[in-house]
C-alpha positions in Angstrom: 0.0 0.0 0.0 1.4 3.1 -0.5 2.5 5.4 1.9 1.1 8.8 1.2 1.8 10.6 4.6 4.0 13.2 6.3 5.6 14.0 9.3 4.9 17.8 10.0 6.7 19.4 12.9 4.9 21.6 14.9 6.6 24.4 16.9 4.5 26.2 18.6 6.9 27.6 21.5 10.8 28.7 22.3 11.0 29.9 19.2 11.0 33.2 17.9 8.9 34.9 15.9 7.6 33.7 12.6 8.7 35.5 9.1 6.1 37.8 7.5 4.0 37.0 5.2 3.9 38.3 1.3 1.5 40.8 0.5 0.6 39.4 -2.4 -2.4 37.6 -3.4 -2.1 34.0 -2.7 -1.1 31.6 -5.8 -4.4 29.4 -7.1 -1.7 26.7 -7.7 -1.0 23.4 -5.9 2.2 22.1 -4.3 3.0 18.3 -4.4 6.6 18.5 -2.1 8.1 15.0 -2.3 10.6 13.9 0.7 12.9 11.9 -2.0 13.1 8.4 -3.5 10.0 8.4 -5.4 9.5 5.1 -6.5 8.8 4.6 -10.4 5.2 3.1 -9.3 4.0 5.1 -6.2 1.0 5.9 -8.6 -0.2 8.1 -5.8 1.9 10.8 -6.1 2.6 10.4 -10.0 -1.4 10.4 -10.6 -1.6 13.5 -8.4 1.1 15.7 -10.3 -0.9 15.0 -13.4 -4.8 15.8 -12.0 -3.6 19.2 -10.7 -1.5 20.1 -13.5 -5.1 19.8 -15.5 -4.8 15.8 -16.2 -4.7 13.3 -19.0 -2.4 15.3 -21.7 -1.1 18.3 -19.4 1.7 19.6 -20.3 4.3 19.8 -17.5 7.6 21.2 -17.3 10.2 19.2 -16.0 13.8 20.9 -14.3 16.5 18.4 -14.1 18.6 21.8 -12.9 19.6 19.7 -9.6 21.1 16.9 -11.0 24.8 16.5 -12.0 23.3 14.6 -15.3 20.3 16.8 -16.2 20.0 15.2 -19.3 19.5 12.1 -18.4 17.6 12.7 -15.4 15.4 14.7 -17.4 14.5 12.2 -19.9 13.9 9.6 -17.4 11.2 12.1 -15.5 9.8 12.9 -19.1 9.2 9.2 -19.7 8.1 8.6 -16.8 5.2 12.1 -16.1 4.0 10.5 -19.5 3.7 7.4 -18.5 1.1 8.9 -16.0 -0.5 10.3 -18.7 1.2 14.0 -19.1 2.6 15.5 -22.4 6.3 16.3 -20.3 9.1 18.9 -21.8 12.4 18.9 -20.5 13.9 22.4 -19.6 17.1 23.1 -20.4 18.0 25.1 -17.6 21.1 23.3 -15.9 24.1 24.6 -14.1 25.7 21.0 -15.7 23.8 20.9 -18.9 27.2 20.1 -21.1 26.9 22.8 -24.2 24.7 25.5 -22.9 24.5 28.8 -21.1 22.2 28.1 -18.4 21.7 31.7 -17.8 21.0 32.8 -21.1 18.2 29.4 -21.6 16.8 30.6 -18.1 16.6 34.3 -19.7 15.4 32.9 -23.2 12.0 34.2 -23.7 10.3 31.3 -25.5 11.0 28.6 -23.0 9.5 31.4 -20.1 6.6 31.5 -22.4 6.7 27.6 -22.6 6.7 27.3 -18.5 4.1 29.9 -18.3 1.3 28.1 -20.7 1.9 24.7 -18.6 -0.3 22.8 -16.5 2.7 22.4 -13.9 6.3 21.9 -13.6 8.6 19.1 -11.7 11.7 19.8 -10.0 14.1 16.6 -9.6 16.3 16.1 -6.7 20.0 16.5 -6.7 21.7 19.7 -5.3 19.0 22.3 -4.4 21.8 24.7 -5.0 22.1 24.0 -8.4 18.3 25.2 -8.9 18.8 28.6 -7.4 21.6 29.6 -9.0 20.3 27.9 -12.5 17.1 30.6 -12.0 18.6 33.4 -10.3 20.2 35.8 -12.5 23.9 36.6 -10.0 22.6 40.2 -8.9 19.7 37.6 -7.0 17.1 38.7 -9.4 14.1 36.4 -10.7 14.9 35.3 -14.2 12.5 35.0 -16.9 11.5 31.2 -16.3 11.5 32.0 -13.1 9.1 34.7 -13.3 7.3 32.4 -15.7 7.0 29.5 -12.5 5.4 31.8 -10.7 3.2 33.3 -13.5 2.2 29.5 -13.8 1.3 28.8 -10.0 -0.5 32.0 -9.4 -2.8 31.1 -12.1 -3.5 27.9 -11.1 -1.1 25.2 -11.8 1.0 22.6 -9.8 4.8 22.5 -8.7 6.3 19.2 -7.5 9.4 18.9 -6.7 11.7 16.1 -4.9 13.9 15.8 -2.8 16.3 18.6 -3.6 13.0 19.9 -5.8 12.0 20.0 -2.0 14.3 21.7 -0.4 13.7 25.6 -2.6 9.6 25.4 -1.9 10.5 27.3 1.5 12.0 30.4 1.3 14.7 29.6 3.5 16.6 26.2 2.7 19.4 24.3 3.9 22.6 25.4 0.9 25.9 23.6 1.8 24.5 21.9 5.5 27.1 20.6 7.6 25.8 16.8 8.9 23.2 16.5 11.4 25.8 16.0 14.4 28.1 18.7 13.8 24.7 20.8 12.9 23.8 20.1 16.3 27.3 20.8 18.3 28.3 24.1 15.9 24.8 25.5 14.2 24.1 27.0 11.6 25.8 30.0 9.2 22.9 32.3 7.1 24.9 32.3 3.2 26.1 28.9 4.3 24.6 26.0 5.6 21.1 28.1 5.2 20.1 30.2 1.9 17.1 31.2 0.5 15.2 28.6 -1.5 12.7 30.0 -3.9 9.9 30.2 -1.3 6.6 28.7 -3.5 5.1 27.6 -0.3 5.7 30.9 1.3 7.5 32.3 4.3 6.3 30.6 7.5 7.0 27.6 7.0 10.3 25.6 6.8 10.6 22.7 4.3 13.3 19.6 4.7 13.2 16.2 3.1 14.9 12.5 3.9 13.3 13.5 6.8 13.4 10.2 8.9 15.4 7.9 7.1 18.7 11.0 7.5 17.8 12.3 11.4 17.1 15.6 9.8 14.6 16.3 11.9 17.5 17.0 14.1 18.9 19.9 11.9 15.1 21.3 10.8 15.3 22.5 14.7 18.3 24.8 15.0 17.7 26.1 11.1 13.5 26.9 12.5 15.4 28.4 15.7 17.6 30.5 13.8 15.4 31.5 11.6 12.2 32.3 13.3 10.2 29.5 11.8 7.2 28.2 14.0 6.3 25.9 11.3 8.3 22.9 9.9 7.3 20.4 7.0 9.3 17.3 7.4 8.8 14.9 4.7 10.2 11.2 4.3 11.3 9.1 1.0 8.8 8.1 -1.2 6.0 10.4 0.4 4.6 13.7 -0.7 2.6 16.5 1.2 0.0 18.0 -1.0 -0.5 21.9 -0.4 -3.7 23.6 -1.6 -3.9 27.2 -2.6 
């Protein structure tokens, strides 16, 4: 049977308090954050991604900008959303994408457009830092696919993401984290161990994945402390939290 639950952290004391909130109007889009190690037939999740991003035939945008072999992890999450019944593009937006400039593809203005007509998009796991800087321009501003994903959400459609795909939807995220011991005995650097993520679930509330199988509910603690969070989203491997608008 599969698993389709999550461990969510509630701190509700000792801590300080919580970031404020965006004033802007709250995206109409869905959220499926995957704790990592999806499995290739946990129809649950795959099934979901699909339905919210408009179903049978959506087209869905996947971002392989994590992984140290985009292209191939790309393909494989193409084959595999279309499996479920999608219509899946890859992105070429990749920090290691052999023969491109990812910042130039992430400023192009036709695959923006592409990401902005989509039903969703699908972040794969790998190094979360890879992401940012793949769709940040380096002065920190939003660039044009970026703006496009959020374009896309506001209006309605669905971003998944896993594992590191996990790790940007807060808008704080763990960058270059020492392990959980040494996380414990020495805490935590801001620009270091803790960065901002891209923040698509918003700012009060602090996302981490592998979250029993690692002990990283041991590190979401000082990184919530630190950082005023009252709210932690914990999720394990092969297990997704779906957020609603």
């Amino acid at each position: 049977m599969v698993r389709f639950a999550v461990f969510v952290a509630f701190i509700m004391a000792c801590l300080a308090g919580q970031p404020g909130v965006a004033a802007e109007t709250p995206p109409k889009g869905s959220l499926v954050i995957i704790g990592g190690a999806l499995r290739p037939d946990n129809a649950a999740v795959w099934e979901r991604i699909v339905e919210l991003a408009g179903g049978k035939g959506a087209r869905i945008a996947v971002f392989a900008s994590a992984s140290s072999n985009p292209e191939k992890s790309g393909a494989f999450l193409v084959e595999r959303l279309n499996r479920y019944g999608a219509n899946a593009f890859f992105v070429p937006v990749a920090v290691r994408l052999t023969g491109t400039d990812y910042q130039a593809a992430a400023d192009n203005p036709a695959l923006a457009e592409a990401v902005r007509t989509a039903g969703g998009a699908y972040f794969a796991g790998g190094d979360q830092a890879r992401i940012t800087r793949a769709l940040r321009r380096p002065d920190g501003a939003n660039s044009l696919v970026l703006d496009a994903l959020w374009s896309m959400y506001r209006r309605g459609g669905v971003i998944a993401g896993t594992s590191a795909g996990a790790a940007i939807m807060s808008s704080s995220m763990f960058g270059h984290p020492k392990p959980v011991l040494a996380t414990l005995k020495l805490g935590l650097t801001d620009g270091q161990e803790i960065t901002p993520g891209l923040g698509f679930i918003g700012d009060d509330v602090f996302v981490d994945q592998h979250l029993l199988v690692r002990g990283r509910f041991a590190r979401m603690l000082p990184a919530m402390l630190q950082k005023g969070y009252k709210l932690g989203l914990g999720i394990d491997e092969n297990t997704a939290m779906v957020v609603g608008p």
